[in-house]
C-alpha positions as CSV (number, residue, x, y, z in Angstrom):
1,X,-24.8,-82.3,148.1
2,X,-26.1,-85.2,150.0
3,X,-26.5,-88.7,147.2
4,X,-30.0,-89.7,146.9
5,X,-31.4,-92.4,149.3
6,X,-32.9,-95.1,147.4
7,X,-30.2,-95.7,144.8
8,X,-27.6,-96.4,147.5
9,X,-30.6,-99.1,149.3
10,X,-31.2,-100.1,145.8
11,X,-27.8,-100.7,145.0
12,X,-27.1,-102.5,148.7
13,X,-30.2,-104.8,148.1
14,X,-28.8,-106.0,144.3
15,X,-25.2,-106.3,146.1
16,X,-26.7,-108.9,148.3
17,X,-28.3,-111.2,145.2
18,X,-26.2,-113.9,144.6
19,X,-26.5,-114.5,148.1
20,X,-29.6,-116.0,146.9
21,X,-28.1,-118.9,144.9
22,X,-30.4,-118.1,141.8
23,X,-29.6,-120.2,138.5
24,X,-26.6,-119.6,136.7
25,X,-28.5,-118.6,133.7
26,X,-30.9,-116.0,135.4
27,X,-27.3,-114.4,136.9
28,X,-26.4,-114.7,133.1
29,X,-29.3,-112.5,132.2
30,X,-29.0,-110.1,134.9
31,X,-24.9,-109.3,134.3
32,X,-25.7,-108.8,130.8
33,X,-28.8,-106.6,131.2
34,X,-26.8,-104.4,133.8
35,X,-23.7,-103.9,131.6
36,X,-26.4,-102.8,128.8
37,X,-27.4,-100.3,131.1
38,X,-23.9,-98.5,131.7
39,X,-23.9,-98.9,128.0
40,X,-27.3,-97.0,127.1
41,X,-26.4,-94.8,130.5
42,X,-23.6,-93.9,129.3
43,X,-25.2,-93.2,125.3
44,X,-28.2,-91.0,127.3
45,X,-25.7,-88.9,128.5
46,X,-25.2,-87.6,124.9
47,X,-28.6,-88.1,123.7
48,X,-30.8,-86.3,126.3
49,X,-28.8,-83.2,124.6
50,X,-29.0,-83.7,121.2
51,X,-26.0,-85.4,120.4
52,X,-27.1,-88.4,118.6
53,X,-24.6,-91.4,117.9
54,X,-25.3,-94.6,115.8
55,X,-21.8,-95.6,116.4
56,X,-20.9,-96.5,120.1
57,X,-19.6,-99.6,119.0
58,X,-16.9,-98.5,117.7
59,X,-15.9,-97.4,121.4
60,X,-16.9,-100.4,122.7
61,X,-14.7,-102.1,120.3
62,X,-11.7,-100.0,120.4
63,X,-11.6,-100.5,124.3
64,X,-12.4,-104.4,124.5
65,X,-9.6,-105.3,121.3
66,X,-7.1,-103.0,123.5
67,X,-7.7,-105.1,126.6
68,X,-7.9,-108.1,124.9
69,X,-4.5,-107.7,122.9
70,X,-2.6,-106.3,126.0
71,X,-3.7,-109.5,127.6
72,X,-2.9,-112.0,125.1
73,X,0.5,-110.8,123.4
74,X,2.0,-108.8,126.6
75,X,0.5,-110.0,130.0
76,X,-0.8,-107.0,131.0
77,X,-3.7,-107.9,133.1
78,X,-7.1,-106.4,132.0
79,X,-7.0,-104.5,135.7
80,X,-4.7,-101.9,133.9
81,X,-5.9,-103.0,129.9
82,X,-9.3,-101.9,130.8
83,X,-8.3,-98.3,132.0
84,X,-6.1,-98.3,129.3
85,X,-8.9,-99.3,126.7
86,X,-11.0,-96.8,128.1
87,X,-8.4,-94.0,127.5
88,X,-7.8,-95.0,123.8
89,X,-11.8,-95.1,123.7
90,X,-12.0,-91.6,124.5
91,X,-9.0,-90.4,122.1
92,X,-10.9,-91.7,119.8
93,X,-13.9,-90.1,120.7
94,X,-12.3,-86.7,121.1
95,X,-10.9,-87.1,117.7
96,X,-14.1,-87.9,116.3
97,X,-15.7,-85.2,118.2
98,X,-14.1,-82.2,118.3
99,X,-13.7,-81.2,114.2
100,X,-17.7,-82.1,114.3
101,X,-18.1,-79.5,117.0
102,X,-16.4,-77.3,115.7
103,X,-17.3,-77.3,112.0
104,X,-20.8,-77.5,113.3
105,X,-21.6,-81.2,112.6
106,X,-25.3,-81.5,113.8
107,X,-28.2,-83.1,114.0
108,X,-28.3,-86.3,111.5
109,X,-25.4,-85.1,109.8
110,X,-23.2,-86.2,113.0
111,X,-25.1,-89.5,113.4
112,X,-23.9,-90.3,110.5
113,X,-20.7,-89.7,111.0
114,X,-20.7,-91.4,114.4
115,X,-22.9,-94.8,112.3
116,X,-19.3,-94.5,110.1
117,X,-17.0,-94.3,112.8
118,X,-18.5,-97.8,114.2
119,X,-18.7,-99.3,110.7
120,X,-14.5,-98.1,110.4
121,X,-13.8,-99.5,113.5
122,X,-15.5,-103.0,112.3
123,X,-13.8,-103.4,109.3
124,X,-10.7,-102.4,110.7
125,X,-11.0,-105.1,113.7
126,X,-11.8,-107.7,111.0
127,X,-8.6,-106.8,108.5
128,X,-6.7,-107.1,111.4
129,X,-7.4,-111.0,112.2
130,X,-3.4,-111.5,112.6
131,X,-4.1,-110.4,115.9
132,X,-7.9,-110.0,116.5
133,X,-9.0,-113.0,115.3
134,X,-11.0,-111.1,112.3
135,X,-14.8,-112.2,111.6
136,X,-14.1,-115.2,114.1
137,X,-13.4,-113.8,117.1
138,X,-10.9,-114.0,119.5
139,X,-10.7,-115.4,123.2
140,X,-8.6,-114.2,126.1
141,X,-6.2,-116.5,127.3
142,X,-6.8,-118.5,130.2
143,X,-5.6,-117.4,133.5
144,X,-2.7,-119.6,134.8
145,X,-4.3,-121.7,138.0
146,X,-4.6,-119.3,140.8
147,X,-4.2,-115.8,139.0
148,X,-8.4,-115.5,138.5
149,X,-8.6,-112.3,140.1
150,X,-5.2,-111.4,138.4
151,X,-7.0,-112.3,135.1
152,X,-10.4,-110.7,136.4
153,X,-11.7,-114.2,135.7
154,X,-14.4,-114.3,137.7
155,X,-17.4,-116.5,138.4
156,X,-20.8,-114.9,138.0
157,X,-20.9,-113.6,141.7
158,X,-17.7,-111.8,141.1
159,X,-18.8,-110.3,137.8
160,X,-22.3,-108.8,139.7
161,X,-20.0,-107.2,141.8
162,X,-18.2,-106.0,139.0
163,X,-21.1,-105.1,136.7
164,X,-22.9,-103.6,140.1
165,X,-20.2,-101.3,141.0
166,X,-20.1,-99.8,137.2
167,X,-23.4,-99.3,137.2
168,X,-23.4,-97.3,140.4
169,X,-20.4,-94.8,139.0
170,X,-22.6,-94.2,135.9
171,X,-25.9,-93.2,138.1
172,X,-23.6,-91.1,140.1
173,X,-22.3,-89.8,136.9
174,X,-25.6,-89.0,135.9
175,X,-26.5,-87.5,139.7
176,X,-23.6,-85.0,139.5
177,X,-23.9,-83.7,135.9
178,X,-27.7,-83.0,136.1
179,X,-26.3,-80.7,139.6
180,X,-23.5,-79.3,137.2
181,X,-23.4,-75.9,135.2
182,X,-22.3,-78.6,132.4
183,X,-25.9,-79.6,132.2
184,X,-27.4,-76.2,132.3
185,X,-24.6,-75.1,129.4
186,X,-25.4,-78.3,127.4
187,X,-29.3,-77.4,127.7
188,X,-28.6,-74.1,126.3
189,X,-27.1,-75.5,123.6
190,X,-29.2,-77.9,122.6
191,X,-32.2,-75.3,122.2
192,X,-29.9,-72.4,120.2
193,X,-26.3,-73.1,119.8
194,X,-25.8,-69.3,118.6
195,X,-27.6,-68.0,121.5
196,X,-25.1,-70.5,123.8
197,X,-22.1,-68.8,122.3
198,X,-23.2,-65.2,122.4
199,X,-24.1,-65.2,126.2
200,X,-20.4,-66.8,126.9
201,X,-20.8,-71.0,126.9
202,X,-17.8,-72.6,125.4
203,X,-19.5,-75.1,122.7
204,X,-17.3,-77.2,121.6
205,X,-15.8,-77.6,125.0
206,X,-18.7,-78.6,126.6
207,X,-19.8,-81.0,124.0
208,X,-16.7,-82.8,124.2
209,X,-16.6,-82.7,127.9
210,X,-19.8,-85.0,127.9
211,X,-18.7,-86.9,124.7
212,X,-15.5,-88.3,126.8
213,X,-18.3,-88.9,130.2
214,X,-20.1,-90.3,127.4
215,X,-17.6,-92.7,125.8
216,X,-15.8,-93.7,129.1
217,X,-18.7,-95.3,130.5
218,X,-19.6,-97.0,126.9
219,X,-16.3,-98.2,126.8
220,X,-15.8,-99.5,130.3
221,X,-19.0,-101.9,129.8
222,X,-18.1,-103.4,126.6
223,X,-14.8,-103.9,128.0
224,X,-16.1,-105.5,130.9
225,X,-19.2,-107.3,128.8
226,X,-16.1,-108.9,126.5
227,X,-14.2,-110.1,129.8
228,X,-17.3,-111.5,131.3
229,X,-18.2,-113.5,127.7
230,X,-14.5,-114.4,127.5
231,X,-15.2,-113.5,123.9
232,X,-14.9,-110.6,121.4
233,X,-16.6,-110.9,118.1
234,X,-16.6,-107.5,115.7
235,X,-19.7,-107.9,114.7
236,X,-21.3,-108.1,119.1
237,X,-18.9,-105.2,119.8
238,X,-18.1,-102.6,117.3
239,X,-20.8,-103.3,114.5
240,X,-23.8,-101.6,113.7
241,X,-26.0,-104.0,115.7
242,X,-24.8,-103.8,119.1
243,X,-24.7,-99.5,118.6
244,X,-28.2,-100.3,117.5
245,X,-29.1,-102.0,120.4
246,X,-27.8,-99.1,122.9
247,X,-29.9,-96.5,121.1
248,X,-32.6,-98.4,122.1
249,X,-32.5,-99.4,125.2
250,X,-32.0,-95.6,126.3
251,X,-34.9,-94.4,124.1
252,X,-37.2,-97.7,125.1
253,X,-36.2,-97.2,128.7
254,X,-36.5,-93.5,128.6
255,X,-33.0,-91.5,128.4
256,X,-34.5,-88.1,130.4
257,X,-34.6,-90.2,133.3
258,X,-31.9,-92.0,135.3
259,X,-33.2,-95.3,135.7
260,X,-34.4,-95.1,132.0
261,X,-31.7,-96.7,130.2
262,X,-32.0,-99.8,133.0
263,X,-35.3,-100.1,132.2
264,X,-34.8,-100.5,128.4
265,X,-31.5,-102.6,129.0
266,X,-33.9,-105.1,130.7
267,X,-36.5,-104.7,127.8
268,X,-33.5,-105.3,125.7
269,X,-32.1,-108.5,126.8
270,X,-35.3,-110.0,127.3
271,X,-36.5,-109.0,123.7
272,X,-33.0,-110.7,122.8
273,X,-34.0,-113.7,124.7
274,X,-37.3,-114.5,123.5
275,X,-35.8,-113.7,119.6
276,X,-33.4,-116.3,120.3
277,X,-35.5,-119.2,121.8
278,X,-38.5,-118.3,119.5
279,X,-36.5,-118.1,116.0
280,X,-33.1,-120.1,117.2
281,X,-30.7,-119.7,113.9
282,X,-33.5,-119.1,111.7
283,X,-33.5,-115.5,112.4
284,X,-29.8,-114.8,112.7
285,X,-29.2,-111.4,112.0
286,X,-32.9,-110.3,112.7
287,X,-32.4,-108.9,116.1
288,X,-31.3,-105.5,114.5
289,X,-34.7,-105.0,112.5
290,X,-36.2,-105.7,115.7
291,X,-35.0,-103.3,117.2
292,X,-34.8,-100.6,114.4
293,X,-39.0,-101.6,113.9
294,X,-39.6,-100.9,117.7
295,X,-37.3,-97.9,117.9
296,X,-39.3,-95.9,115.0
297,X,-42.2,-96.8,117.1
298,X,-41.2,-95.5,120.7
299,X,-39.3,-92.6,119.0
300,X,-43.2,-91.8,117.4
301,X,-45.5,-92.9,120.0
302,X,-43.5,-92.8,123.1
303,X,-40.9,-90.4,123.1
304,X,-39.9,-90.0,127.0
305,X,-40.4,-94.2,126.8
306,X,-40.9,-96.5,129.4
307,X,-39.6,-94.1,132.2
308,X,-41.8,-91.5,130.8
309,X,-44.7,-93.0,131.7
310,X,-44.1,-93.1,135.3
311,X,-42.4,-89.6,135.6
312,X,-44.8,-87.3,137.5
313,X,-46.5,-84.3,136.3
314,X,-47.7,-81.7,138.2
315,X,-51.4,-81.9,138.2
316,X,-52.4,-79.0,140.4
317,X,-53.1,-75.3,139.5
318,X,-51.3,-71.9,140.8
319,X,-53.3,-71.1,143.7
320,X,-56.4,-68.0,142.8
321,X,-54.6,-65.1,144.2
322,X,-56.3,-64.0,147.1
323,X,-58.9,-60.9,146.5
324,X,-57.9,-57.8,147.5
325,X,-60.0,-56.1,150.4
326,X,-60.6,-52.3,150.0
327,X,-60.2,-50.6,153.0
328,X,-63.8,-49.0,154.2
């Protein structure tokens, strides 16, 4: 299997863009929008099958807190916390998972469940505010001078590198399972689950194998988002708006296509943008209806979204079969 050309040029060309000295707040813009993307890359994984989830966050959550609170009470550097977050990120996922698959949670019934899962994760980050710093946050302690990269205390340059080289894994991610009998099993699935089972596909296990792809690559963004911001707030990382805001970037991008969930993560930070220097604090909290109003509208109008419109379809007919010539 030889790896597609232009993602590796593409990816070569971004790896070369703060060579270009742009403004600190444009590199802001362009971290963030690319750690959205291994977010709703990650959620597309799931979705382009069926699997629905309204609660992301709560994996997001679970694996920024761990790397947070290995950091600050026991000096474990987030190099090994994030790994580590990730891992507890997918237990939790599994757990989560695997009695809905096999009870036969479908459909809206497991979004729901999912949409509780993040809610439980919230309120449980906030009771704990001992340690997490509850409903106001908590910030990872400063790395002692010299022990940046120790810390992954980066400046912007080193977190596009970081950012870059996540969002790479999760399009290669993406590359192999679409090549994988995974993907053909998950397919199957999605259009009968009965008629999956009787010809031999595991169910369960192949749902929860691309719940824990899923979940990893969730997880390793908002782990990576929370050390980039240097902050970790419940309500930006395991609440109900920031699952929101993953659902639609993949749908708004398009979450059939690779790129798709890029697309809509750039639609999504710059929707965020222009909320927040159009409204300032007079729309605090609005963000979410923002996106729930749009989402009902691409899920109606424009299914496949943005990516959708540029997918090609095949506009020629099947050739006339040539006319048979009786023999004189």
């Amino acid at each position: 299997m030889k790896l597609p050309l232009l993602p590796i040029l593409l990816l070569v060309l971004l790896a070369g863009v703060p060579l270009l000295s742009p403004p600190d707040y444009f590199m802001h813009l362009l971290i963030t929008a690319l750690l959205t993307a291994v977010m709703g890359t990650g959620w597309a994984m799931m979705g382009r099958f069926g699997l629905v989830s309204f609660g992301h966050g709560a994996f997001l959550g679970a694996s920024a807190y761990t790397m947070a609170l290995l950091w600050n009470e026991l000096g474990i550097t987030p190099w090994l916390g994030i790994p580590v977050g990730v891992l507890v990120a997918v237990l939790l996922g599994v757990l989560l998972g695997y009695p809905c698959f096999r009870l036969r949670v479908v459909g809206h019934y497991f979004a729901l469940v999912t949409l509780a899962a993040g809610e439980i994760v919230r309120i449980l980050v906030t009771a704990l505010r001992e340690h997490t710093g509850g409903s106001l946050g908590m910030t990872p302690n400063q790395a002692p001078p010299g022990g940046g990269f120790l810390a992954m205390q980066f400046d912007k340059a080193g977190f596009w590198w970081v950012a870059l080289g996540a969002w790479g894994l999760a399009l290669l991610a993406w590359w192999l399972l679409d090549r994988s009998m995974t993907s053909k099993a998950l397919a199957a699935i999605a259009e009968d689950e009965d008629a999956a089972a009787s010809v031999g596909i595991q169910v369960t296990r192949e749902k929860l194998k691309i719940t824990v792809i899923s979940v990893a690559f969730a997880a390793l963004a908002g782990a990576l988002m929370a050390q980039y911001r240097m902050y970790l707030n419940p309500e930006s990382l395991s609440g109900l708006g920031i699952s929101l805001q993953i659902v639609f970037s993949a749908i708004a991008g398009g979450m059939y296509a690779p790129f798709g969930p890029s697309i809509g993560a750039v639609i999504t930070i710059g929707l965020e943008e222009a909320l927040r220097f159009g409204f300032g604090t007079e729309f605090t909290g609005g963000a979410p209806l923002v996106y729930g109003v749009l989402l009902v509208l691409f899920m109606l109008f424009l299914p496949r979204g943005i990516a959708g419109l540029l997918e090609r379809r095949p506009q020629a007919r099947k050739p006339a079969a040539p006319a048979v010539q009786l023999a004189e």
